[in-house]
Steps between C-alpha positions, in 0.01 A plus 500: 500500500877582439344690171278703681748604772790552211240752298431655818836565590504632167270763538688614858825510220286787318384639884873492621636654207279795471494589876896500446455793238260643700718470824767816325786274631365385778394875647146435524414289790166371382637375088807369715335269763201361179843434318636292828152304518413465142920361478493281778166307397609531131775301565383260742264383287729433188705367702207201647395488121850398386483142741230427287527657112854490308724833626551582128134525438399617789732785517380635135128464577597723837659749290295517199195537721687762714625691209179526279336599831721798605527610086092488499476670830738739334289563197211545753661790713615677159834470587615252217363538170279264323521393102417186301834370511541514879178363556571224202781409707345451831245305346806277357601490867179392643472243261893362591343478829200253421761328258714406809193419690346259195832331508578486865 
């Protein structure tokens, strides 16, 4: 379960950190309040996932999930570019993630 809840608050990382672009320094009301949700919950649940999982690990599986989220929601919106090398290294990030997972 603490897996499942620490992927998930992955994924709100990605949610959080896009509505913050999106929120033009907090001047749009509805990128600003997603960013206070998608934070809070975020948070909350790395936070339950770290009594059960070590910090270390769980803290890179948080990030690496959050960050290959927000660069392939990125690619999606055409605002960050996509080449073989950038996608060769979120693939090596993925795979750090199941690493930690396998060994965890």
């Amino acid at each position: 379960m603490a897996w499942t809840v620490l992927v998930l608050s992955g994924v709100l990382e990605a949610v959080w950190a896009s509505a913050l672009s999106a929120s033009e320094g907090f001047k749009r009301k509805g990128p600003t309040a997603l960013f206070a949700a998608a934070l809070t919950l975020s948070m909350a649940g790395l936070a339950w996932s770290m009594t059960a999982l070590p910090t270390g690990t769980a803290y890179a599986v948080w990030v690496g999930v959050g960050a290959t989220l927000t660069v392939l929601w990125g690619i999606l919106t055409g605002r960050e570019r996509a080449d073989w090398s950038r996608l060769l290294l979120l693939v090596l990030l993925v795979g750090s993630i199941v690493g930690l997972k396998a060994v965890s």
